[in-house]
C-alpha positions as CSV (number, residue, x, y, z in Angstrom):
1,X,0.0,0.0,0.0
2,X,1.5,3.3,-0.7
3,X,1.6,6.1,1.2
4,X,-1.0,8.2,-0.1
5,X,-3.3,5.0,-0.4
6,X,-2.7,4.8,3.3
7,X,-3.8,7.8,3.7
8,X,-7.0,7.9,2.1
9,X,-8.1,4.7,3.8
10,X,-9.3,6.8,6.6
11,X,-6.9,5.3,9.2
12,X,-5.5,8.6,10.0
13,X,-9.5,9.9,10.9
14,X,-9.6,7.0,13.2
15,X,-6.3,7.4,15.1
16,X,-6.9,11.4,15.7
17,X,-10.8,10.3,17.2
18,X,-8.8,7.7,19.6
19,X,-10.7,4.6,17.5
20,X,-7.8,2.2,16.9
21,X,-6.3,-0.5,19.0
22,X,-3.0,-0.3,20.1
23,X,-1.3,-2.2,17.7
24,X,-3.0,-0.1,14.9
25,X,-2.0,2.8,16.7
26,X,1.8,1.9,17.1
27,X,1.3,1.2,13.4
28,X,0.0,4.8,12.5
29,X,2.5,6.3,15.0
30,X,5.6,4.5,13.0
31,X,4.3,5.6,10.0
32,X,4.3,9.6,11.3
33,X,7.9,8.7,12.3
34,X,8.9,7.3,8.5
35,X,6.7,10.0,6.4
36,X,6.4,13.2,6.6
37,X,3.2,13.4,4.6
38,X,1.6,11.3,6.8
39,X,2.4,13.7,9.7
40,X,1.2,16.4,8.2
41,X,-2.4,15.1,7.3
42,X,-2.7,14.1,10.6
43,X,-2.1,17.7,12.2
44,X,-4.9,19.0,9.7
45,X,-6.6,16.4,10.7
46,X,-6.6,17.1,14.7
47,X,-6.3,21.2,13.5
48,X,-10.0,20.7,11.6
49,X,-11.4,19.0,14.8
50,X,-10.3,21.3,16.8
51,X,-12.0,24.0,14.4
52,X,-15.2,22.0,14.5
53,X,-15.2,21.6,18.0
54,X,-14.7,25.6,18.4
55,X,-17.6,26.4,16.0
56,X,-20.1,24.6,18.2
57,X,-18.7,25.6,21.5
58,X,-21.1,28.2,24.0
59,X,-20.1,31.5,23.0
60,X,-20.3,34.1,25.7
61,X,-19.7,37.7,24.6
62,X,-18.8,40.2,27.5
63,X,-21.7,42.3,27.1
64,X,-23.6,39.0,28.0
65,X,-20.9,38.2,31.4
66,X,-21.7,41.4,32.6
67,X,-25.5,41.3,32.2
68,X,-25.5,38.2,34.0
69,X,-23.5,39.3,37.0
70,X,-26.0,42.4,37.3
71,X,-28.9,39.8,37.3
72,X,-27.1,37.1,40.0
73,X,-26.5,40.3,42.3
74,X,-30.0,42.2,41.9
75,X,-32.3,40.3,43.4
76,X,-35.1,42.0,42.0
77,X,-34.2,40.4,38.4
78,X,-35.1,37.3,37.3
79,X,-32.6,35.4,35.8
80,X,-33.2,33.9,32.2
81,X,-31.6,31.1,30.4
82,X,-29.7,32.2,27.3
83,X,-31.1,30.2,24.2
84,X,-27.6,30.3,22.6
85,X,-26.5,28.4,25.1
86,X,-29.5,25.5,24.9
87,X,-28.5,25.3,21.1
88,X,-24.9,25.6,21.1
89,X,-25.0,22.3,23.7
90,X,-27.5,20.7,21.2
91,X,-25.1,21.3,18.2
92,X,-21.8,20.1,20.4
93,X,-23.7,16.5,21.0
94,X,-24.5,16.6,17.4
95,X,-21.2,17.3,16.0
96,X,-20.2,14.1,18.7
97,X,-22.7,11.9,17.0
98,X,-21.4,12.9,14.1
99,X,-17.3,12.1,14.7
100,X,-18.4,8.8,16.1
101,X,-20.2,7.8,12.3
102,X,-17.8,9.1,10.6
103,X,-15.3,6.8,12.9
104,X,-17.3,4.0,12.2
105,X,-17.6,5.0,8.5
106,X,-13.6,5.3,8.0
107,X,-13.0,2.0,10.1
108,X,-15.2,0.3,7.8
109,X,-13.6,1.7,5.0
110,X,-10.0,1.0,6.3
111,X,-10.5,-2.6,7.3
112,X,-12.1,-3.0,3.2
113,X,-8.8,-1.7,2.0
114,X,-7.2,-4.4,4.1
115,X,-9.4,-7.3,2.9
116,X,-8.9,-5.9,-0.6
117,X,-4.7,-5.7,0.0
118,X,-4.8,-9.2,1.5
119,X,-6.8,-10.8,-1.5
120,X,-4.1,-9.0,-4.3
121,X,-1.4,-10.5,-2.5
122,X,-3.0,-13.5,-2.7
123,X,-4.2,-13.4,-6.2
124,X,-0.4,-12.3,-6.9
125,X,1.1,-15.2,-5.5
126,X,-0.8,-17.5,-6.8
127,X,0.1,-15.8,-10.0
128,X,3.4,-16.0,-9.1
129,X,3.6,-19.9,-8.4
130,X,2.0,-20.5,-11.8
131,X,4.4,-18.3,-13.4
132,X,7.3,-20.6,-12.0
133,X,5.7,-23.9,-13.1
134,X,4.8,-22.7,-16.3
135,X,8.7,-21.7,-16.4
136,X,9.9,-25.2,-15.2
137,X,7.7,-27.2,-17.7
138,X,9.1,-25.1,-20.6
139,X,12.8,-26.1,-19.2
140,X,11.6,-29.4,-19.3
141,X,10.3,-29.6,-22.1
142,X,13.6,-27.8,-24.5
143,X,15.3,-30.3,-22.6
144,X,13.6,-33.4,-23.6
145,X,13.5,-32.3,-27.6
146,X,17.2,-31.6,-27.2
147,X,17.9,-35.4,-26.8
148,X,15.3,-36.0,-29.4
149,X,16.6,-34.0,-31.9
150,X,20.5,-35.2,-30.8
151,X,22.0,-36.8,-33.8
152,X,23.0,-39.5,-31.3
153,X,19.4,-40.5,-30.5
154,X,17.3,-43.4,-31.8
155,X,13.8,-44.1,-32.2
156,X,12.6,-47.4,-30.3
157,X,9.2,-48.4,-31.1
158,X,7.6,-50.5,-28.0
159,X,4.7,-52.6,-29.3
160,X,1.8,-53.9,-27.6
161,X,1.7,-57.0,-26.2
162,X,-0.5,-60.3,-25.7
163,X,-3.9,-58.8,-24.2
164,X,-2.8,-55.2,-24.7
165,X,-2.0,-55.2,-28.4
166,X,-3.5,-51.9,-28.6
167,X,-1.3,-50.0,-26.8
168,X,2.3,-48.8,-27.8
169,X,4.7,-46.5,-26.7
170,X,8.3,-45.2,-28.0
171,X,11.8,-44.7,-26.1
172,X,14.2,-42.0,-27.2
173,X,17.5,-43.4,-26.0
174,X,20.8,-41.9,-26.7
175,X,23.4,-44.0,-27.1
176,X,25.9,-41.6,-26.4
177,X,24.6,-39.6,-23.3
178,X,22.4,-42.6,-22.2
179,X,19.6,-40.7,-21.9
180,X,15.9,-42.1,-22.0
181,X,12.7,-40.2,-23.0
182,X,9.3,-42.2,-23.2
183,X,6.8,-40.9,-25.2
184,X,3.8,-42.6,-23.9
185,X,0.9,-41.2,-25.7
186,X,-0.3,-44.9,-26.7
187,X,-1.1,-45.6,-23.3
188,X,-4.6,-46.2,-21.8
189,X,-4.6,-43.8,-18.4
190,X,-3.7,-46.3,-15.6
191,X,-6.5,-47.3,-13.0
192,X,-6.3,-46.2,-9.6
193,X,-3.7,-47.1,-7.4
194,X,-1.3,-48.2,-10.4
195,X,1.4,-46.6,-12.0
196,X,3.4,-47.8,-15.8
197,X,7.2,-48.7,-14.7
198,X,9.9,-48.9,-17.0
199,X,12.6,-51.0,-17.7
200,X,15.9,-51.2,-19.4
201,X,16.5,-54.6,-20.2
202,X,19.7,-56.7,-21.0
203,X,18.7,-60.0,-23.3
204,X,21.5,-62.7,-22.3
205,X,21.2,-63.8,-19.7
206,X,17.3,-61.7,-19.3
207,X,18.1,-58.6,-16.7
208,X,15.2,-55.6,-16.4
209,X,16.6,-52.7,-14.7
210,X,13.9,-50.1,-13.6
211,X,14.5,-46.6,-14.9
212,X,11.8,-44.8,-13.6
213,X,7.7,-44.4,-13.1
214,X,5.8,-42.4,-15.9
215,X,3.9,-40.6,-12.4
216,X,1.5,-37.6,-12.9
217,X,0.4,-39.5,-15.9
218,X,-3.2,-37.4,-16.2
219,X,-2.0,-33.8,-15.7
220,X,0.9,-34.8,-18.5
221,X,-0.6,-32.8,-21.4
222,X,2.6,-33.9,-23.8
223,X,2.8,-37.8,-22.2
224,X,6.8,-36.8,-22.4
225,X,8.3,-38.7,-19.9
226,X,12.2,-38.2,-18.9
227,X,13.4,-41.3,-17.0
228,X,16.7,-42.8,-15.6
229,X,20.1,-43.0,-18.2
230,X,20.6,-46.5,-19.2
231,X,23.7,-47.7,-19.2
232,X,23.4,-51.2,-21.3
233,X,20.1,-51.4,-22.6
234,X,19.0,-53.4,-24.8
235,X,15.7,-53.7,-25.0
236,X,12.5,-51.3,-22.8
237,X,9.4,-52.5,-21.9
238,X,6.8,-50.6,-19.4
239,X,4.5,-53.0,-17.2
240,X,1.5,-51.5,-15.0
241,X,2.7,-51.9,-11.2
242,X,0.9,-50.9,-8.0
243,X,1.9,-47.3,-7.1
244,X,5.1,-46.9,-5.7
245,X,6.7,-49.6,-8.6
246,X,7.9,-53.0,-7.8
247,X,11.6,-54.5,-8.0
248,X,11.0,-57.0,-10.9
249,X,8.5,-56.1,-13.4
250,X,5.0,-58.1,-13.3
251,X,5.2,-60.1,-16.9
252,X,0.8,-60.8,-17.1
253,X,1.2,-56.7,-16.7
254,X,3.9,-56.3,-19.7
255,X,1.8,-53.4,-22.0
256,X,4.7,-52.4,-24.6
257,X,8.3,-54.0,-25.5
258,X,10.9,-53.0,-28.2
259,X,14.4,-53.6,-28.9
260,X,17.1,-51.1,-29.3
């Protein structure tokens, strides 16, 4: 909140009428210290009250003091109440009632500013965080077509297999770096509770190697997934495993397989 924002909130009204807590009024009092703006609105402030109050105080001109004292010491006069006087208490009780709405109107006010200030921080966080994931899945993403694009990088188509001969799948291994890349796009989404695991495999003697879960599978709008390097592979296949993966892959599971 800037300083002249603070200032029109109305927080200043409140502290010269006594209306804040003390915590609101150590606030205010630090920012008189800090700004000199701030000081100054608040001596008009308490200069304009004191005006106000001064406009509806009893006036009592000497030609009235001395009539009075002749009617107190001649007993034979009557002594009449002064009209002015009536009014001018009627109009200082007004202009109370009045300072107390207006109180109530610049609280109101302040503590809206507040709620609004609180919600545009929020609203800019918020914006902030999606800023920062929208950076990191860009990163991620140049990153994966750099190995794809890499001269060094082949193609391995991983076909479906025995009761999933619908689904397929494709690794992107680099020979040189050993870096893996499935695109999985052939791939039902798994049930609940399961996640696809894949594995480098060596053919003689038969060794799969797990290289990583293909996790967040819905909310993967590309189905790009970056996994584990793989030293010796050979082959890659991806079985369904319960979530978390499993140490040796579950064959009756075995969706996709293809040789490098």
């Amino acid at each position: 909140m800037s300083t002249q924002e603070y200032i029109d909130s109305g927080i200043l009204e409140l502290y010269v009428y006594g209306s804040l807590s003390e915590e609101e009024t150590s606030e205010v009092q630090e920012m008189i210290a800090k700004h000199p703006e701030v000081k100054k609105e608040v001596e008009a402030i308490e200069e304009a009250v004191i005006r106000l109050s001064g406009s509806v105080s009893p006036y009592l001109p000497a030609v009235n003091y001395q009539r009075i004292k002749k009617n107190i010491f001649n007993k034979k006069t009557k002594v009449k109440t002064l009209r002015k006087t009536s009014w001018a208490a009627y109009a200082g009780w007004a202009a109370t009632l009045l300072l107390l709405i207006a109180s109530a109107v610049f609280y109101q006010q302040y503590q809206s500013s507040k709620e609004t200030l609180q919600v545009v921080t929020t609203e800019k966080v918020a914006l902030q965080e999606d800023n920062n994931q929208l950076e990191n899945q860009q990163e991620a993403y140049a990153a994966n077509l750099r190995i794809i694009r890499d001269k060094n990088t082949k193609v391995v188509p991983l076909e479906g297999q025995k009761n999933y001969s619908e689904a397929y799948a494709q690794a992107y291994y680099n020979k040189e770096s050993k870096e893996v890349i499935i695109d999985a796009q052939g791939l039902p989404e798994p049930p609940e509770g399961m996640v696809y695991q894949v594995w480098s495999l060596r053919l003689d003697p038969l060794t799969p190697t797990s290289v990583g879960l293909l996790e967040a599978f819905e909310t993967n709008d590309s189905k790009l997934f970056r996994v584990a390097e793989a030293p010796s592979a050979e082959a890659f296949g991806i079985t369904l495993e319960p979530a978390g993966g499993s140490k040796t892959p579950t064959m009756d599971k075995l969706y996709t397989l293809g040789k490098v």
